[in-house]
C-alpha positions, 0 to 999 in steps of 0.5 A, spaced: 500 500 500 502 506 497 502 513 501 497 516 501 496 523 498 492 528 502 486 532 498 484 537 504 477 540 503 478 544 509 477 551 511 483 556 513 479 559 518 480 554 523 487 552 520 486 545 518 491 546 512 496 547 516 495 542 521 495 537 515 501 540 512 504 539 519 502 531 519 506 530 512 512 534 515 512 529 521 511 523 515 517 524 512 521 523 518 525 518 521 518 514 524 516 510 517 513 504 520 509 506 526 503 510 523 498 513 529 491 512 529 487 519 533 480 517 535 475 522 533 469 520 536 463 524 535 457 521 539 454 523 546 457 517 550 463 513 548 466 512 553 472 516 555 471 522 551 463 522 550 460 528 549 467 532 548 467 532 541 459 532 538 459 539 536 461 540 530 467 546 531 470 543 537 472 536 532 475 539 526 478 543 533 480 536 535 482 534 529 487 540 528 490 538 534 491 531 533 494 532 526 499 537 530 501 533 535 504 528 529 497 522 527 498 521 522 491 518 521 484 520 524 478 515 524 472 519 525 467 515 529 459 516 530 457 510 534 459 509 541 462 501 541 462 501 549 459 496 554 451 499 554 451 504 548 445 504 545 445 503 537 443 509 532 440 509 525 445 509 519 441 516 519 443 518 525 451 517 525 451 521 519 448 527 522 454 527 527 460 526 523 458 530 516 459 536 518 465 534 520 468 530 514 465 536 510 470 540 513 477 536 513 475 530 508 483 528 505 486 520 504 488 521 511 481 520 514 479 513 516 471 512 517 469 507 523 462 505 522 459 498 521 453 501 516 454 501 509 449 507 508 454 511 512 460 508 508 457 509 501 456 516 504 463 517 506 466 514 500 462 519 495 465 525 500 472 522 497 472 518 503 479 512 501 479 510 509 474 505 512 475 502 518 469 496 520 468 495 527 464 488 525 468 486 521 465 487 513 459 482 516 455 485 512 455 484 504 454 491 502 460 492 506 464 487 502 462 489 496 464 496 497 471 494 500 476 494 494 474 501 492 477 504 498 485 504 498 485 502 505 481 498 510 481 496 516 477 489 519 476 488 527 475 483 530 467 483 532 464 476 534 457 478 534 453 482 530 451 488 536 455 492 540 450 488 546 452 482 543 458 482 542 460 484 550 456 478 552 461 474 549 468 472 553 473 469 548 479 466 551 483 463 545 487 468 540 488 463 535 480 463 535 481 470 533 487 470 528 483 464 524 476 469 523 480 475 522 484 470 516 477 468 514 474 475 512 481 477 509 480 472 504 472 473 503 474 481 502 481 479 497 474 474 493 470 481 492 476 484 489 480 488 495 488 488 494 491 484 499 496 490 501 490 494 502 487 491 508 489 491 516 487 486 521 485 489 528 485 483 533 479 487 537 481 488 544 476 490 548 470 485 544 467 479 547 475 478 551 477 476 556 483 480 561 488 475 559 486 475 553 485 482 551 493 483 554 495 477 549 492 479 542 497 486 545 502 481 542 497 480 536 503 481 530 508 476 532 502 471 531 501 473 524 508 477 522 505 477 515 499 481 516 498 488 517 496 489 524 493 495 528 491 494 535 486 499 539 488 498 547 487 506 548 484 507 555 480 501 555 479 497 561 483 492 561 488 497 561 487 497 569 484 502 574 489 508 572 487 507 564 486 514 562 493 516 564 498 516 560 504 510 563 499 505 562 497 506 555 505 507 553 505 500 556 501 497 552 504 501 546 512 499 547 508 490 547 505 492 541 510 495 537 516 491 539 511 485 537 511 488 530 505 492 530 504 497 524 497 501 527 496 504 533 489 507 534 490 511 540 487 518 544 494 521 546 497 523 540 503 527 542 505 522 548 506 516 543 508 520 537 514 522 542 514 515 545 517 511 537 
């Protein structure tokens, strides 16, 4: 998979230009392998920031910030995925993210939703980016696929967010065969084999111990490309919204061969690799 070129749409007053100008300046630095992930979550209710970053003006602030401080990425989600979170309609979650994907859309947004109306959205927006919190269940979903230039398959062993947290998968090998599965099923409906990252889906239907494991995910599949989603989460412990134990679990998954990282705090870990 190429670089990805950047085609801001963005607005001048809020300086958005020149936070992506800044973000391809820290790209052309020593750093070429790790690529950080900042979240954006656009909703009332996630579970670390819910509510921060629903109006409009105060995420395209945030994303200005998180480019800044050296993402090289932002997902831009409207679907809180924590334990008890209520399901919205595709209509809602495009209500909560386009006015923000109108005002910063380029090849470094990632759109994380399971809807493909939404997706197609995103994709007619100019949208390159997609990451699918279930795992391109849905047909629709796999048949969009190879027209984006990047895709991103969670591990998701259900079909709702109540579902899935219901579930208490304890093997890693589990994992590994059903992210390996999808690979194949989304390589059947025409996606380049380069184009696609697996993440292991801490955080969904796991165990603790098996959470700490798939941290080390990569070794297991040293052939893939990994991203791996641990920011702030529980099994992080009591003091998860600090910053030492999510560098923790960055140093596990980046010596493990990590290629992703899909985090909160940007600088931190930009500053850490």
């Amino acid at each position: 998979m190429g670089t990805l070129s950047g085609r801001s749409k963005t607005k001048s007053s809020v300086g958005i230009e020149d936070a992506f100008s800044l973000s391809r300046v820290y790209n052309e630095g020593v750093n070429k392998i790790i690529k950080l992930f900042g979240i954006l979550n656009v909703t009332p209710d996630s579970f670390s920031d819910g509510g921060e970053f629903i109006n409009p003006v105060k995420a395209i602030e945030q994303v200005k910030k998180l480019f800044e401080d050296g993402a090289d990425f932002i997902d831009v989600g409207g679907q809180s995925t924590r334990p008890g979170a209520n399901e919205i309609t595709p209509e809602e979650e495009w209500g909560r993210v386009e006015p923000v994907l109108q005002e910063i859309i380029s090849d470094q947004i990632s759109l994380d939703t399971k809807h493909p109306d939404t997706a197609q959205k995103f994709l007619d927006l100019g949208g390159r980016v997609l990451n699918d919190v279930s795992g391109f269940q849905n047909q629709r979903m796999r048949e969009m696929a190879p027209q984006f230039a990047m895709i991103i398959i969670n591990h998701f062993p259900g079909e709702t967010v109540e579902e899935v947290h219901e579930q208490k998968i304890c093997s890693i090998n589990q994992v590994k065969d059903e992210l390996l599965a999808r690979k194949e099923e989304l390589i059947k409906s025409g996606v380049d084999s380069d184009n696609i990252v697996l993440d292991p889906g801490i955080g969904f239907g796991k165990t603790m111990e098996l959470n700490r494991e798939l941290l080390r995910f990569a070794e297991l599949v040293p052939q893939e490309k990994i991203m791996i989603g641990y920011s702030r989460k529980r099994f992080l412990g009591e003091h998860r919204l600090e910053i030492e134990p999510n560098l923790d679990a960055a140093k596990v998954a980046i010596n493990a061969g990590t290629k992703f990282l899909r985090i909160h705090d940007v600088r931190e870990h930009k500053n850490l690799i």
